[in-house]
C-alpha atoms as a printed R data frame, in Angstrom:
    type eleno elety resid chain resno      x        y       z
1   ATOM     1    CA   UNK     A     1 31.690  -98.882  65.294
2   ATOM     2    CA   UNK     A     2 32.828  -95.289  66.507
3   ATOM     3    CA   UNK     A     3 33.991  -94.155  69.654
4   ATOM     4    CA   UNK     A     4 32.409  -91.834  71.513
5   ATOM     5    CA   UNK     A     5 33.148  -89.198  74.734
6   ATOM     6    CA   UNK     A     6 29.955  -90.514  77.245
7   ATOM     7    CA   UNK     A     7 31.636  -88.779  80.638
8   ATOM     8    CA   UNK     A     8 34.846  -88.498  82.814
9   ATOM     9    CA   UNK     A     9 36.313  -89.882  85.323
10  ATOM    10    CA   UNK     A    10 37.809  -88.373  88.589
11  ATOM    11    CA   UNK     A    11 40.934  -89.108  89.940
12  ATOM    12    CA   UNK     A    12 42.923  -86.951  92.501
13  ATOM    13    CA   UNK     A    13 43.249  -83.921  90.784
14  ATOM    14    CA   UNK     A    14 43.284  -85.316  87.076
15  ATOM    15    CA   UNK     A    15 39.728  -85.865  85.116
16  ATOM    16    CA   UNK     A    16 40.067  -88.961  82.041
17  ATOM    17    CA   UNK     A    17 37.526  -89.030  79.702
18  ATOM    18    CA   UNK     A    18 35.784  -92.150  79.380
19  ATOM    19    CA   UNK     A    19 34.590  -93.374  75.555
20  ATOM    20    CA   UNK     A    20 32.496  -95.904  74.683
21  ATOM    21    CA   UNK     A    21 31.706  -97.812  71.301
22  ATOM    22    CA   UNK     A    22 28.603  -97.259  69.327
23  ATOM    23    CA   UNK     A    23 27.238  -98.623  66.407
24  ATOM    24    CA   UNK     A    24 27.496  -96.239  63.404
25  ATOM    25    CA   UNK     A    25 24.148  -95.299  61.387
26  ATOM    26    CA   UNK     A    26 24.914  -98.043  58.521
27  ATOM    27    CA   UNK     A    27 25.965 -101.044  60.998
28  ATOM    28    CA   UNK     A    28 22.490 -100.409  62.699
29  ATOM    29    CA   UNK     A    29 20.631 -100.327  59.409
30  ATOM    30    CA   UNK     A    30 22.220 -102.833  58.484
31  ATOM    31    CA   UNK     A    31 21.448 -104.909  61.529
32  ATOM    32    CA   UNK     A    32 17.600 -104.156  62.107
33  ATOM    33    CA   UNK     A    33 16.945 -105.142  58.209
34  ATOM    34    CA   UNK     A    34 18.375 -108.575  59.326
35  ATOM    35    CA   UNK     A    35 15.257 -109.025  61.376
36  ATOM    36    CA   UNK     A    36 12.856 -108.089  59.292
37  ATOM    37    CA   UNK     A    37 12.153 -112.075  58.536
38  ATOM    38    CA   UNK     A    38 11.558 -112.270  62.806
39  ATOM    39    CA   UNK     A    39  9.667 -109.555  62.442
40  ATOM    40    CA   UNK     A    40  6.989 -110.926  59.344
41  ATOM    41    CA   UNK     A    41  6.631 -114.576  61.857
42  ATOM    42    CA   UNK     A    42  6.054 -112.625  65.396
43  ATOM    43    CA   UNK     A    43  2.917 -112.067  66.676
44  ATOM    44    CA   UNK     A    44  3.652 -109.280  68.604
45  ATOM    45    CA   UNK     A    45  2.266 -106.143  67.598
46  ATOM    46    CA   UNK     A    46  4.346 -103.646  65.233
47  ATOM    47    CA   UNK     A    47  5.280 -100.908  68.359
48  ATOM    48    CA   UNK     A    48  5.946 -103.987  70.615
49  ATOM    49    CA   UNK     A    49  8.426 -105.002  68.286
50  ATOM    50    CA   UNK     A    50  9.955 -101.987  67.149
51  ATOM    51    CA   UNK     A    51 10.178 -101.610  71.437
52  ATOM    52    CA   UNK     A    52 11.802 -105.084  71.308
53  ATOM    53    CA   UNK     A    53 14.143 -104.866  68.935
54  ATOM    54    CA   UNK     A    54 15.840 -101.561  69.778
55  ATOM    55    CA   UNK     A    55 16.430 -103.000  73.076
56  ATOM    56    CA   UNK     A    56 17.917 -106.307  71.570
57  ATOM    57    CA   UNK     A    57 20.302 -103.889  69.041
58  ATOM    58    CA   UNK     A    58 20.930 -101.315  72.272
59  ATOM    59    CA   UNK     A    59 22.200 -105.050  74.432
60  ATOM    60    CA   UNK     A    60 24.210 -105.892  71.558
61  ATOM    61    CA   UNK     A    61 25.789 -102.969  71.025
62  ATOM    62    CA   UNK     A    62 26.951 -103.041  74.280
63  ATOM    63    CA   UNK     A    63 28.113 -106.204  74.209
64  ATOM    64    CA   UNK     A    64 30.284 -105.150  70.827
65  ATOM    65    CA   UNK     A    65 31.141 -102.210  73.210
66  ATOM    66    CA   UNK     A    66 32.473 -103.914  75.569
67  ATOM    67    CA   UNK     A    67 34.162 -106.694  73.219
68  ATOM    68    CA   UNK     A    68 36.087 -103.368  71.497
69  ATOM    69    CA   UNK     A    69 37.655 -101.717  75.043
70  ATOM    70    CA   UNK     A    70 38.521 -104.688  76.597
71  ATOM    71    CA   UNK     A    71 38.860 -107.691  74.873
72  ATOM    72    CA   UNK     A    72 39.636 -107.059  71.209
73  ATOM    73    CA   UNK     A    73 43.699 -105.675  71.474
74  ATOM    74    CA   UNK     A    74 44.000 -108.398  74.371
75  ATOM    75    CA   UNK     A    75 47.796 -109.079  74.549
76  ATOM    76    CA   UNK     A    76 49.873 -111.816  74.193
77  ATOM    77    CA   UNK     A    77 49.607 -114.071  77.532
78  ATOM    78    CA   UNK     A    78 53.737 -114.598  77.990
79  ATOM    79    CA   UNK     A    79 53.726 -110.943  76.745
80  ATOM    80    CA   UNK     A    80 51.514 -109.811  79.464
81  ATOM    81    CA   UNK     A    81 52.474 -111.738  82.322
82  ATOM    82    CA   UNK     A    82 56.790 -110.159  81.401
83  ATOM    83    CA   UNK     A    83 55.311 -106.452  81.498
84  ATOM    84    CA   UNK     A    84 52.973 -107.501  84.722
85  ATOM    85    CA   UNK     A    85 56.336 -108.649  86.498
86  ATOM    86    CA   UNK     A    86 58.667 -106.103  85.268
87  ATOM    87    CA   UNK     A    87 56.250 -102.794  86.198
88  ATOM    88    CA   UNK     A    88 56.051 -105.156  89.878
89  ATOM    89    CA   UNK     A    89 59.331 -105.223  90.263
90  ATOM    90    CA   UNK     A    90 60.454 -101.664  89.261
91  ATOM    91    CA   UNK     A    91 57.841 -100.097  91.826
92  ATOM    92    CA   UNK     A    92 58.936 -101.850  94.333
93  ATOM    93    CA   UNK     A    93 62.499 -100.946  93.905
94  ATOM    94    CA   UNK     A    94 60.785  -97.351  93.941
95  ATOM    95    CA   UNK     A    95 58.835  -98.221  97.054
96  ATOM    96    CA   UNK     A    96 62.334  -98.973  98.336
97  ATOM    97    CA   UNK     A    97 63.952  -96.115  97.713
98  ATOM    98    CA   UNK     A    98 61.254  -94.145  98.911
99  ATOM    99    CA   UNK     A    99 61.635  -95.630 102.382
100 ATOM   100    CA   UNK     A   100 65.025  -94.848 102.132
101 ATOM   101    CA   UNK     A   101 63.870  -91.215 101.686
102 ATOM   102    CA   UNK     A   102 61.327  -91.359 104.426
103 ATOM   103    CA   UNK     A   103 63.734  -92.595 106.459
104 ATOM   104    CA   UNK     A   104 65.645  -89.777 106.280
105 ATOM   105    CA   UNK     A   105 69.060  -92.008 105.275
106 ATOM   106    CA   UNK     A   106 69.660  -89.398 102.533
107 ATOM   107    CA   UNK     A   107 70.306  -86.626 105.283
108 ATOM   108    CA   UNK     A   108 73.440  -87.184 106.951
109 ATOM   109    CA   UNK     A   109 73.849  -83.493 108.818
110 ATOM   110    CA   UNK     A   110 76.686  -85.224 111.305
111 ATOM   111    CA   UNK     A   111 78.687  -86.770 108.495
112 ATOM   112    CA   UNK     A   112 78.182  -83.538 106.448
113 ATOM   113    CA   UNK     A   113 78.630  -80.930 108.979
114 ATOM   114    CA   UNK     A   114 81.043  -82.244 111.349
115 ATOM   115    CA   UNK     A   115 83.505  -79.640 111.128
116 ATOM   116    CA   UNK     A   116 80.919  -76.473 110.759
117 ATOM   117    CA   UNK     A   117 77.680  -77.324 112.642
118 ATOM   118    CA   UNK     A   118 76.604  -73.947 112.487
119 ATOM   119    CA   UNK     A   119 76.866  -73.104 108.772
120 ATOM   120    CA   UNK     A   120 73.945  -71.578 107.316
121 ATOM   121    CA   UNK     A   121 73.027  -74.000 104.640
122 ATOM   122    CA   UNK     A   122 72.283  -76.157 107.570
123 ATOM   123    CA   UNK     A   123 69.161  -75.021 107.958
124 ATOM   124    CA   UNK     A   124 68.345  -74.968 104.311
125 ATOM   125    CA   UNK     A   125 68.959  -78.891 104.111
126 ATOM   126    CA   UNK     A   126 67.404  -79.734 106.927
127 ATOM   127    CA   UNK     A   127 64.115  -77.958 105.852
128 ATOM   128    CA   UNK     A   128 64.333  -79.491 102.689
129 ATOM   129    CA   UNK     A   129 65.139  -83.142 103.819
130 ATOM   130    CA   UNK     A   130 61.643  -82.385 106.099
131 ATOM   131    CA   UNK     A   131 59.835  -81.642 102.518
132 ATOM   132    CA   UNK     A   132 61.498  -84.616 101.330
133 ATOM   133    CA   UNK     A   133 60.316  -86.900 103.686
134 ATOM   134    CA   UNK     A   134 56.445  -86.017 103.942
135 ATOM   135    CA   UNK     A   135 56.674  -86.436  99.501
136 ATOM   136    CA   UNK     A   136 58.292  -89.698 100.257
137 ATOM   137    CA   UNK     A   137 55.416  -90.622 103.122
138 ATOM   138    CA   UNK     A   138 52.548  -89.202 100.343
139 ATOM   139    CA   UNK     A   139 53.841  -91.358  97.414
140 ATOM   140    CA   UNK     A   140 54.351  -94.041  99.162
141 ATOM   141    CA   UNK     A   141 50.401  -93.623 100.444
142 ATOM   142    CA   UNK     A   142 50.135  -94.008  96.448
143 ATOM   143    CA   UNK     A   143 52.500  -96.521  95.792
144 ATOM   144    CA   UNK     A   144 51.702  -99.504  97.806
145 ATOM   145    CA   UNK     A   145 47.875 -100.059  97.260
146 ATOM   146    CA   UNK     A   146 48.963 -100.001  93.523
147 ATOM   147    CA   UNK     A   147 51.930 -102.364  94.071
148 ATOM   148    CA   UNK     A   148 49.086 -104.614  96.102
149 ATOM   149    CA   UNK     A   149 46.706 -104.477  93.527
150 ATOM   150    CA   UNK     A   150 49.776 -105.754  91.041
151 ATOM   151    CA   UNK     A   151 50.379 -108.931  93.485
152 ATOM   152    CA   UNK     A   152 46.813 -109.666  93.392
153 ATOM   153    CA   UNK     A   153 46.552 -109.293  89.344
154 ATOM   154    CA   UNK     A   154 49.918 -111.631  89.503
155 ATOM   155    CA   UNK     A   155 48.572 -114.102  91.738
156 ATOM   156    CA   UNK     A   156 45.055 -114.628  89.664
157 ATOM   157    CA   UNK     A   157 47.647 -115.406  86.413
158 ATOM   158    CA   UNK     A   158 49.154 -117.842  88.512
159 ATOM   159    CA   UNK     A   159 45.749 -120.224  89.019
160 ATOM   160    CA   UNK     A   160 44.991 -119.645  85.275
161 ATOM   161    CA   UNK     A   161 45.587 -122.427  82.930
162 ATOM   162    CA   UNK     A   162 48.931 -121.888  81.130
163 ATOM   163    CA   UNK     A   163 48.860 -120.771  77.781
164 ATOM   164    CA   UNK     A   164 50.568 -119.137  75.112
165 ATOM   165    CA   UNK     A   165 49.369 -116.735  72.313
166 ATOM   166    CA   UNK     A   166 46.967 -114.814  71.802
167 ATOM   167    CA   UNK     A   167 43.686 -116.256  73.047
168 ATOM   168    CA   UNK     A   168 41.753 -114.816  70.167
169 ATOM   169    CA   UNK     A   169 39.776 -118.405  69.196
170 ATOM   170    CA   UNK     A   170 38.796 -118.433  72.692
171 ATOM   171    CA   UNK     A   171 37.494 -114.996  72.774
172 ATOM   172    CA   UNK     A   172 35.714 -114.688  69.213
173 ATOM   173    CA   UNK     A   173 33.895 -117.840  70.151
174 ATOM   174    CA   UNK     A   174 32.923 -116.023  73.707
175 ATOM   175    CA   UNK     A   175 31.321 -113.190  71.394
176 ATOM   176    CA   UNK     A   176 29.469 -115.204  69.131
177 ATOM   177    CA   UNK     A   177 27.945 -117.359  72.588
178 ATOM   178    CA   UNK     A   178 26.565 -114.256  73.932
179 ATOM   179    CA   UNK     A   179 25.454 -112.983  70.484
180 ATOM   180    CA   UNK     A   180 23.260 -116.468  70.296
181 ATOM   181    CA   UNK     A   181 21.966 -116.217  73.711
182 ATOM   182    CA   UNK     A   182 21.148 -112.659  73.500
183 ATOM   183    CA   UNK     A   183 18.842 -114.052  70.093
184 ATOM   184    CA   UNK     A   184 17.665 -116.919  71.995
185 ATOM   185    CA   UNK     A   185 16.607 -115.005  75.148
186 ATOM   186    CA   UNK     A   186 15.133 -112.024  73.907
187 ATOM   187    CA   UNK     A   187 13.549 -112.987  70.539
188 ATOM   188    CA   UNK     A   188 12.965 -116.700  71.094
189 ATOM   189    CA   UNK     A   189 14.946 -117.830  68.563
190 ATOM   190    CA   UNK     A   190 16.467 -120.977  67.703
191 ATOM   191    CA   UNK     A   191 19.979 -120.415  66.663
192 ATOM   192    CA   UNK     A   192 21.151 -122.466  64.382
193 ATOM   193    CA   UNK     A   193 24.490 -122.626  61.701
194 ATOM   194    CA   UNK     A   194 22.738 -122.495  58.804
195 ATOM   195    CA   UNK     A   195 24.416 -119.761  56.328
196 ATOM   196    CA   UNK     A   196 21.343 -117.618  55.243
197 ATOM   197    CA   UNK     A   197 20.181 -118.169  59.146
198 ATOM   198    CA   UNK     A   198 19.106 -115.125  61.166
199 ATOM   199    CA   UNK     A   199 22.352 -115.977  63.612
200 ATOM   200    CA   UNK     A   200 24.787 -116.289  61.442
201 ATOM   201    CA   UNK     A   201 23.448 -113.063  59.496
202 ATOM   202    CA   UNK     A   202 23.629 -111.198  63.162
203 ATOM   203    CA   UNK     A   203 27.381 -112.765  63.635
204 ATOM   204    CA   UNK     A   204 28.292 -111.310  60.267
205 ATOM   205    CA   UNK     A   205 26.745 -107.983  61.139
206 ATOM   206    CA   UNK     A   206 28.666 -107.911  65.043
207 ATOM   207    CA   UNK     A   207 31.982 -109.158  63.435
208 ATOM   208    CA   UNK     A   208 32.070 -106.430  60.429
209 ATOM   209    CA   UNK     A   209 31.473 -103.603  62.975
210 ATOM   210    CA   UNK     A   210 34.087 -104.627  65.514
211 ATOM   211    CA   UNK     A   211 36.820 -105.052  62.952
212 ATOM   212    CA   UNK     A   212 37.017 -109.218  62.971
213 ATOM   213    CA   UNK     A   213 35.055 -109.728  59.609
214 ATOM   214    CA   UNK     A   214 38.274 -110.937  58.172
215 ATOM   215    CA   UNK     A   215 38.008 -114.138  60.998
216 ATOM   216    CA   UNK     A   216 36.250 -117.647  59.937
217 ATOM   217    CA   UNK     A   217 33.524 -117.924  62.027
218 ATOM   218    CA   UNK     A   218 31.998 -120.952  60.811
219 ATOM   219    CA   UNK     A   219 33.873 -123.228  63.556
220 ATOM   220    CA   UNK     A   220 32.681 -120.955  66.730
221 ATOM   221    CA   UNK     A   221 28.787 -120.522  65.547
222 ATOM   222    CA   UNK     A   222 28.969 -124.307  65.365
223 ATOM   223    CA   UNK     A   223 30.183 -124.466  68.860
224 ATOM   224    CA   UNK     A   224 28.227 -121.618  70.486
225 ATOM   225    CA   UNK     A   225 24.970 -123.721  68.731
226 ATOM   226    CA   UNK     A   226 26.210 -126.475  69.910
227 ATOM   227    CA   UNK     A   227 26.588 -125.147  73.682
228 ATOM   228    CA   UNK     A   228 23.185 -123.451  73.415
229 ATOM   229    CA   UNK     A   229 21.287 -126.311  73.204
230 ATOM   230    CA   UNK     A   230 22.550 -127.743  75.912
């Protein structure tokens, strides 16, 4: 697959591009010729199959899309959870401190001008500790709906199930579910694990173009049959 620039994103006064995934030229070839045997047994006729298909290849490529930005670098569970807790607690040592400075207890003017109240760099400071404190009040605008967000993400580990490693089983086997059901529902057909089958064809196809063609997936189109015939 290739990434691709498909708009931007708004935020404050900074613009992020946002990519997507899209199948290359060959990968699509590659994938319509695999239905060319669902295309000689359907009865529909050829432009309501050509219609039908590019909208089955355009849902799968967004589910490979999606299976590339978010899912396919997943971390390490233990891994993730350390960083999750670590970023929480550094910001809200920051949020601290920036109460401190909102505060104002980094401005002392009676400890630090006691003996010359009317020195001119009196003024200076106390302008700047005013600056000070509306930055500290801004950030902190910033700070804590992040920091809340954090707790939240924290919290939802907590009811998972504990694990450790790298879910990637779990996740492969999620891809080649929704790769069955995507056959099943649009096309009407019944998935099965046979090797020269139209599924297993389409698995080989998805898993070459996201990068996992290396991974077994033998064991997970048995379960994903197995779970769509339920």
């Amino acid at each position: 697959m290739e990434r691709i620039k498909v708009g931007e994103t708004e935020a404050g006064e900074r613009i992020f591009d946002q990519f997507a995934f899209v199948f290359t030229p060959g990968e699509r070839t590659r994938l319509l010729r695999e239905f060319e045997t669902w295309k000689n047994d359907c009865q529909l006729s050829r432009a309501e199959q050509d219609e039908l298909l590019n909208y089955v290849v355009f849902t799968l490529e967004n589910l490979a899309s999606f299976y590339m930005t978010w899912i396919k670098e997943t971390p390490r569970r233990d891994d993730h959870e350390t960083e999750l807790r670590d970023t929480l607690s550094a910001l809200k040592t920051a949020r601290h401190k920036l109460e401190s400075i909102a505060d104002n207890r980094f401005f002392a003017p009676k400890v630090a001008e006691v003996q010359t109240p009317m020195k001119p760099s009196l003024f200076a400071r106390t302008l700047a500790a005013r600056n000070l404190n509306a930055m500290a009040y801004e950030t902190l605008a910033q700070l804590n709906p992040m920091i809340r967000f954090l707790e939240f993400e924290a919290n939802e580990l907590e009811t998972l199930h504990k694990q450790t490693g790298r879910p990637s089983a779990d996740l492969n086997s999620n891809l080649v579910f929704r790769i069955g059901e995507i056959l099943r529902d649009y096309l009407g057909i019944t998935v099965t694990t046979y090797y020269d089958g139209l599924f297993f064809r389409v698995v080989d196809v998805l898993f070459d173009a996201v990068g996992s063609g290396s991974v077994d997936h033998t064991r997970l189109i048995r379960h994903a049959v197995k779970q769509l015939k339920k």
